[in-house]
N, C-alpha and C positions, 0 to 999 in steps of 0.2 A: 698608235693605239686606238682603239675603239671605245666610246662613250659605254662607262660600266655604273651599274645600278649605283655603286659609290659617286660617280659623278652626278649622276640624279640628282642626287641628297645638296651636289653643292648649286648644281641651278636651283631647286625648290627652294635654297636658305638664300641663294641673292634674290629670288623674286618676291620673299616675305624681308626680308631684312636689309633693298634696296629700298624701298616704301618707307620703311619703319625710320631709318635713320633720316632722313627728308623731313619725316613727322615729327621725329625725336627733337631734330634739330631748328624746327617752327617752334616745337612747345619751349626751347633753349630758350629762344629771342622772346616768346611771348612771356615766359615766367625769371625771362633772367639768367643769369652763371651764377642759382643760390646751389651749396650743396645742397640743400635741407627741401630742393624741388626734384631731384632725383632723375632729370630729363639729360644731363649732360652726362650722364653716367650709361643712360640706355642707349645715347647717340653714339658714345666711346663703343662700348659693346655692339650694336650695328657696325660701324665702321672695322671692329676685329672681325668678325663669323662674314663681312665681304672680302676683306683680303684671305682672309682663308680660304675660302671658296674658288676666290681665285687663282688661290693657289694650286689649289686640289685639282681644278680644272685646265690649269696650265700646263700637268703632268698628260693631258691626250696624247699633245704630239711631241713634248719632252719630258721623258723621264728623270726625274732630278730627286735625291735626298733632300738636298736641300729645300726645294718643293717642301719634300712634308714635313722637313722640320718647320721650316716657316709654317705651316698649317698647324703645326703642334705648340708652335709657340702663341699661336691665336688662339689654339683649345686655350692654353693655361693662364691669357690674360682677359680671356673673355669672360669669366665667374669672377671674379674682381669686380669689374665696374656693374654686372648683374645685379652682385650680392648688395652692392654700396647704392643701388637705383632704389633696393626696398627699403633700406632703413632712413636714406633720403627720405620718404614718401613716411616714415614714421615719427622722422624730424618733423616733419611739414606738423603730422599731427602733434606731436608733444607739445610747439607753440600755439595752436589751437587751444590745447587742455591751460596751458601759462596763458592765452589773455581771458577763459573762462575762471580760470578757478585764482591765480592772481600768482602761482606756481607749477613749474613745469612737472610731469606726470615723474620723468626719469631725468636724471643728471647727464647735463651735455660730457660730462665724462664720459658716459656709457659708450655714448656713441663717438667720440675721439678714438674709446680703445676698439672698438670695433672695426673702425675704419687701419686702425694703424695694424692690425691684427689679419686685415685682407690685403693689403699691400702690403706686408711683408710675406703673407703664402704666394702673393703672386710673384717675386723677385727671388724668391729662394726656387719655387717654382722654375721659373725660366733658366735660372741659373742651374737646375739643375737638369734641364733638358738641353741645355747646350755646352753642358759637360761631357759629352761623348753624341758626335752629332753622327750617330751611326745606326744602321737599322739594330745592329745591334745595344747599341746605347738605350733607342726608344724598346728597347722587349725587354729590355730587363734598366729602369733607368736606375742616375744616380741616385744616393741616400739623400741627397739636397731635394729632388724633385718629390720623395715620400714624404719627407720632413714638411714639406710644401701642401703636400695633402692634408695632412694630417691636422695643420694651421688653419684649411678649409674647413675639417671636419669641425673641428672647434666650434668655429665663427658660426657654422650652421647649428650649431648647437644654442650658443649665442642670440642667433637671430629666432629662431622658436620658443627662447624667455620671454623676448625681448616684444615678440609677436602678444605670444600669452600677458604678460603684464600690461599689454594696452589694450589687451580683449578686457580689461577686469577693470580698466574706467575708460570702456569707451563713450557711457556717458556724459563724462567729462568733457568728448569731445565736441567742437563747436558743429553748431548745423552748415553743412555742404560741405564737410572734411571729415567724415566717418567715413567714406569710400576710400579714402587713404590705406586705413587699415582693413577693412575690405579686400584691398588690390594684394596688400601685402597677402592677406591671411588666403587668399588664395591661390597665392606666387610663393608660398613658402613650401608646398608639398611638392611641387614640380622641379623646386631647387636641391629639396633634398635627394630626390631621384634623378635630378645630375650627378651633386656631389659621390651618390652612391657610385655611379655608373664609373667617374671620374676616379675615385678609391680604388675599383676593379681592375680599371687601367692599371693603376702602377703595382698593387699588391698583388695580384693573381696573375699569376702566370699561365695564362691561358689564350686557345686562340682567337674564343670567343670576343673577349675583351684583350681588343689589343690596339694600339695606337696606329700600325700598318696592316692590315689584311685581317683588320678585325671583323664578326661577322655584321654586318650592314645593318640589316632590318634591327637587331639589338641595340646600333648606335643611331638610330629614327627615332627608335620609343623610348631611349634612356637620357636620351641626349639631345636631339636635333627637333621633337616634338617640345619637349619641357621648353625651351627656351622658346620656341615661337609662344607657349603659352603664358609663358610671364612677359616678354614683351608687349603684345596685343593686347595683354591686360593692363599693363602700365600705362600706356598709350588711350588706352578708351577709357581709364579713368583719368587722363592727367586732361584729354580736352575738354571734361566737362569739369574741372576745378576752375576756380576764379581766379584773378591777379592777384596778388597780395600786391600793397602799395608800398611805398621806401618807408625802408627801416625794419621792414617784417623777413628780411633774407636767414636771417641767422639766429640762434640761441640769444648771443651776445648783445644784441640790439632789439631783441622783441621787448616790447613793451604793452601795458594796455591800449596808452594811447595810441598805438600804431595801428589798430584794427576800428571797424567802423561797429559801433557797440551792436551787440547782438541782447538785447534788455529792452528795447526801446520799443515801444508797442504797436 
């Protein structure tokens, strides 16, 4: 086979998304394995869109189903650790708002259900794309892999309250952690215009949008553009955030004492 405008697509995402995970995985060490830093989540997702890619790209000189489903199952686990990178990065702020104001902004509930809420559309997800691992399975998939959507659409719905209600005390938040939500409120339209892209997949039966020999340039600008842009955002706001020092990883453990007082003249 010959290198086609679709392969393109997967060298331009390893040479943004081979960087990316290197950096993801510096910012790891430099901020830790907290969830509530949102770096080990972007590195998860780099490392899914390179096996895809290479998947994609391994189909030149063998042509294999199996090939794309493995690339399909990278589509469906790669908005997972995405979606759980921005509310990470809204974690980070909510403790900001709890050692300013002596209370956090939103209940670490909010965001348990949130998280339990994206890994389960990813697992019914997958389960339901490797319920018929057939070209014709992926054109018309199972009711598991919709049902999985549909879990997405939620959580994105979810995550734009969730965005909104920290726009409305970001005062609240402490100085050099407003770009947190920043990153987010920027990263949230490009996600929704995944998710849309990603809904068309499974609901429309079209060829435009379609998981094999769908049209290209639509899955650039709906798909392959969005995530370079929330990545490179996350990334160039997470190297200029500061260490938090032990004790400040988690909801459960933030306290005042753990931050160096911001009051002090």
């Amino acid at each position: 086979m010959t290198v086609t405008y679709r392969h393109g697509i997967s060298i331009l995402e390893l040479l943004v998304f081979l960087p990316s995970f290197f950096l993801a995985s510096f910012l790891v060490y430099r901020h830790g394995l907290r969830q509530n830093s949102g770096f080990l989540f972007i590195a998860t997702f780099a490392l899914a869109r390179i096996v895809g890619a290479c998947c994609d790209l391994a189909t030149i000189d063998h042509y294999s189903l199996g090939l794309y489903i493995a690339a399909a199952i990278c589509m469906a686990i790669g908005l997972s650790p995405l979606m759980l990178a921005l509310t990470g990065l809204l974690s980070r702020a909510n403790l900001s708002i709890q050692h300013k104001t002596g209370k956090p902004a939103m209940p670490r509930f909010v965001f348990i259900l949130f998280r339990i809420l994206v890994t389960v559309a990813m697992v019914i997800s997958i389960v339901g794309i490797t319920a018929d691992m057939s070209a014709e399975g992926l054109a018309h998939p199972d009711i598991k892999a919709k049902i999985g959507m549909i879990l997405y659409l939620v959580s994105g719905v979810q995550l734009c309250l969730m965005v909104a209600f920290f726009a409305m005390h970001r005062d609240a938040i402490g100085r050099g952690e407003k770009r947190t939500l920043l990153a987010v409120a920027i990263s949230t339209p490009f996600i929704l215009v995944r998710l849309v892209y990603a809904a068309l997949i499974w609901f429309l039966h079209d060829s435009t949008f379609s998981m094999i020999g769908g049209n290209v340039t639509v899955q650039l600008v709906m798909s392959v553009l969005e995530e370079f842009a929330v990545v490179i955002t996350c990334l160039g706001v997470g190297i200029t955030l500061r260490v938090r020092g032990k004790g400040q990883g988690s909801e459960e453990n933030a306290s005042l004492a753990d931050y160096p007082s911001q009051h002090k003249p």
